[in-house]
C-alpha positions as CSV (number, residue, x, y, z in Angstrom):
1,X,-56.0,-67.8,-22.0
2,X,-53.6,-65.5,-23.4
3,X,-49.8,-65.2,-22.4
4,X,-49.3,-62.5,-19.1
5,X,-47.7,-59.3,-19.1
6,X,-45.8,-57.5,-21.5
7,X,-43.9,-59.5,-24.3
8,X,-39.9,-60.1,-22.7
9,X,-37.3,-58.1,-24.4
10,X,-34.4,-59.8,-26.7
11,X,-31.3,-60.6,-24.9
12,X,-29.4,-58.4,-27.1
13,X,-31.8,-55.4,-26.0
14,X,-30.7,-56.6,-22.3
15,X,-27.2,-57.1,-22.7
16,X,-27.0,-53.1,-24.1
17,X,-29.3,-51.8,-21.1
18,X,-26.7,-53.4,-18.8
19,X,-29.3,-56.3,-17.5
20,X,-31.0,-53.6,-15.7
21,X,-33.2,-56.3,-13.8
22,X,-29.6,-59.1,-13.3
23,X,-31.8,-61.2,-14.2
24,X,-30.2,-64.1,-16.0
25,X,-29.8,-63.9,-19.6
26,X,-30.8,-66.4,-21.9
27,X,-28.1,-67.3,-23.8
28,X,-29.8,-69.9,-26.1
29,X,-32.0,-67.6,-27.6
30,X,-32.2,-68.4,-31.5
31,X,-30.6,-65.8,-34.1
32,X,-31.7,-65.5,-37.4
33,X,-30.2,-64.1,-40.5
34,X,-31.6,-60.9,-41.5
35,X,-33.0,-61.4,-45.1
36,X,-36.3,-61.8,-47.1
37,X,-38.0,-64.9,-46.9
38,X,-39.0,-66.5,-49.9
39,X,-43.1,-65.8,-51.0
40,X,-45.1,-68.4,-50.1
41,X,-46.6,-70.1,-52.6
42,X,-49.8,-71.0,-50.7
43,X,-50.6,-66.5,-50.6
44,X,-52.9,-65.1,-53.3
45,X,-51.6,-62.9,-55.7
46,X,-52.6,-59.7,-53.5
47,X,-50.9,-61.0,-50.8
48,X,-47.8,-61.5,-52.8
49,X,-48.0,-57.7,-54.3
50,X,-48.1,-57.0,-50.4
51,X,-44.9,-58.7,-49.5
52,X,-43.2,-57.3,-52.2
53,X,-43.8,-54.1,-51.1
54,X,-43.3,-54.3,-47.4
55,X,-40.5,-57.2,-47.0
56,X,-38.0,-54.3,-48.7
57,X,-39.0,-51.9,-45.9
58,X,-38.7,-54.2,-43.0
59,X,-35.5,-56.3,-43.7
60,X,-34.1,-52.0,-44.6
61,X,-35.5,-50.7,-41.0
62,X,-33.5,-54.2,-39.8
63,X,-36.7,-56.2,-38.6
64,X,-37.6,-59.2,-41.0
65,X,-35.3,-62.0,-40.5
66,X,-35.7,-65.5,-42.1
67,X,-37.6,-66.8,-38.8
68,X,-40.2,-64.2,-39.5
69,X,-41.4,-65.9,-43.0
70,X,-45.1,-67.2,-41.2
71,X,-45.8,-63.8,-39.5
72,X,-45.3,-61.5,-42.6
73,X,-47.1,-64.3,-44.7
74,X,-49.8,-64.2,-42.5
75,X,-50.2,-60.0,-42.4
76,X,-49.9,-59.9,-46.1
77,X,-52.8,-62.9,-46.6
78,X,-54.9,-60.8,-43.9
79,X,-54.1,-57.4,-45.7
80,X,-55.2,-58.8,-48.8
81,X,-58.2,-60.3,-47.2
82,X,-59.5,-57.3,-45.9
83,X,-58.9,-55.5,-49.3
84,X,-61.2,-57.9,-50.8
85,X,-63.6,-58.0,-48.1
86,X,-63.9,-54.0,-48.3
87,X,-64.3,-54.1,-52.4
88,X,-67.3,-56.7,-51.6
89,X,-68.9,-54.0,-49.2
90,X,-68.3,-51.3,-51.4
91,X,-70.1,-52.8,-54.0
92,X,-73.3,-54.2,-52.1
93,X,-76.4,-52.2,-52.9
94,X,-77.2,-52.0,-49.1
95,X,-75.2,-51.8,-45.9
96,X,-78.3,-53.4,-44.5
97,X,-79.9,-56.9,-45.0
98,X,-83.3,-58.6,-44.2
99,X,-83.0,-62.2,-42.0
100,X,-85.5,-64.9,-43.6
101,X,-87.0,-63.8,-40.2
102,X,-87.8,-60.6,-41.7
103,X,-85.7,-58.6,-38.9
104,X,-83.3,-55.7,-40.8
105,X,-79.7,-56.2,-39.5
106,X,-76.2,-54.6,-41.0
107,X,-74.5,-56.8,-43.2
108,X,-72.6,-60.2,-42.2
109,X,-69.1,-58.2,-44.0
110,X,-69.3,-55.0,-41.2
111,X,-67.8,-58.0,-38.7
112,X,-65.9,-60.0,-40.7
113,X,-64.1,-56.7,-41.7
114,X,-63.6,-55.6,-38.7
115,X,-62.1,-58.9,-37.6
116,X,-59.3,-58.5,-40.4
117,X,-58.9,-55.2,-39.6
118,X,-58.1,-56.3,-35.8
119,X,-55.4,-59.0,-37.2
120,X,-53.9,-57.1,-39.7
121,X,-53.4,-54.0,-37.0
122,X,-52.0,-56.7,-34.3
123,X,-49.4,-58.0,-36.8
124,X,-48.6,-54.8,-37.9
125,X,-48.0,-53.9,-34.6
126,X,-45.2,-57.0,-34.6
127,X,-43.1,-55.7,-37.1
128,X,-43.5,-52.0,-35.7
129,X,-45.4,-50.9,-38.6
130,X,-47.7,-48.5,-36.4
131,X,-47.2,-45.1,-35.0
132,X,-47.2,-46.6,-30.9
133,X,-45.4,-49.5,-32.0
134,X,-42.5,-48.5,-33.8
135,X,-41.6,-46.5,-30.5
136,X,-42.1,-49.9,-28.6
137,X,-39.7,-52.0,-31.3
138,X,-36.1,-51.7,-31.3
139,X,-34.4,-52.9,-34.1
140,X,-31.3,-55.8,-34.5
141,X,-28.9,-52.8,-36.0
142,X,-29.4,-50.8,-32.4
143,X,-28.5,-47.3,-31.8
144,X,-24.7,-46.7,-32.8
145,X,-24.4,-44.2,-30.1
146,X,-25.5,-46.9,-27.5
147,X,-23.0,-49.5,-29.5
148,X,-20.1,-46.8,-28.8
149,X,-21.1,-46.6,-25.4
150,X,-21.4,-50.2,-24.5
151,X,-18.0,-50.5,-26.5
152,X,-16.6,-48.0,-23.4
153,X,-18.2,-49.2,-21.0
154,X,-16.9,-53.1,-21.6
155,X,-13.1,-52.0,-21.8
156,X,-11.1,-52.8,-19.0
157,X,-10.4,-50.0,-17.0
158,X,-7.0,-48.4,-17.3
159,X,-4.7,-47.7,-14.5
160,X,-3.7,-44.0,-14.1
161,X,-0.6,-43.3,-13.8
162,X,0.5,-41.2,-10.5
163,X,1.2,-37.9,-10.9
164,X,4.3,-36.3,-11.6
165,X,6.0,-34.6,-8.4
166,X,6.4,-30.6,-9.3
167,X,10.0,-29.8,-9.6
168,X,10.4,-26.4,-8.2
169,X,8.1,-25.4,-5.1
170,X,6.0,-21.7,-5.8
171,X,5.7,-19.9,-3.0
């Protein structure tokens, strides 16, 4: 059984909303450095073209930290499988096969395709690289207008000083 409900936000992302719910914060959440992760070695060489080009763009749009090295391994592995598993369809002679029980079905790489296709979009979808989930992900830089706000709104308030009495009375 899967996990309930929506994913929790960070406690960063809670700390600048104010702790809308005053719910208590965790404050032993891990951090991790924002950086590329070393290539796996265990990735094939698709793969590895893949993180090149995508592990630029995510640690620039501040999302790939060092904690994420499994994830992005895993998306570019998947990306490269589905490459490969499309170049094997494109090249079969028929999108249909024959059973040894003579029945005519669509070929066993129509499902297996679609099952990368359904990882690589979910992990995609963890590092905000789709059109619904890039609105969903915020990233560790923030929003510098909410930063400036947050910075006002944590100052201790200043005492105002009392108005100054007017010296001559208008009539």
């Amino acid at each position: 059984m899967g996990l309930r409900g929506p994913a929790p936000k960070p406690t960063a992302i809670k700390q600048a909303e104010g702790n809308p719910g005053k719910r208590r914060l965790n404050s032993d959440e891990p951090e991790f450095e924002a950086t590329i992760p070393s290539i796996p070695s265990h990735i094939d060489k698709e793969a590895k073209k893949e993180w090149r080009r995508i592990a630029p763009m995510l640690l620039r749009n501040h999302v790939l930290t060092e904690g994420d090295y499994m994830a992005l391994a895993n998306l570019c592995q998947a990306w490269a499988t589905l490459k490969r598993l499309q170049g094997l369809l494109n090249d079969a002679p028929s999108l249909l096969v024959k059973t040894p029980a003579g029945y005519v079905q669509q070929t066993p790489l129509f499902s297996m395709i679609n099952r990368q296709m359904t990882l690589v979009n979910r992990l995609c979808a963890e590092f905000g690289l789709t059109p619904s989930s890039r609105s969903r992900v915020k990233t560790a830089q923030g929003n510098s207008d909410e930063q400036d706000l947050m910075d006002i709104l944590s100052r201790p308030r200043e005492r105002r000083s009392q108005p100054e009495e007017p010296t001559e009375l208008v009539q």
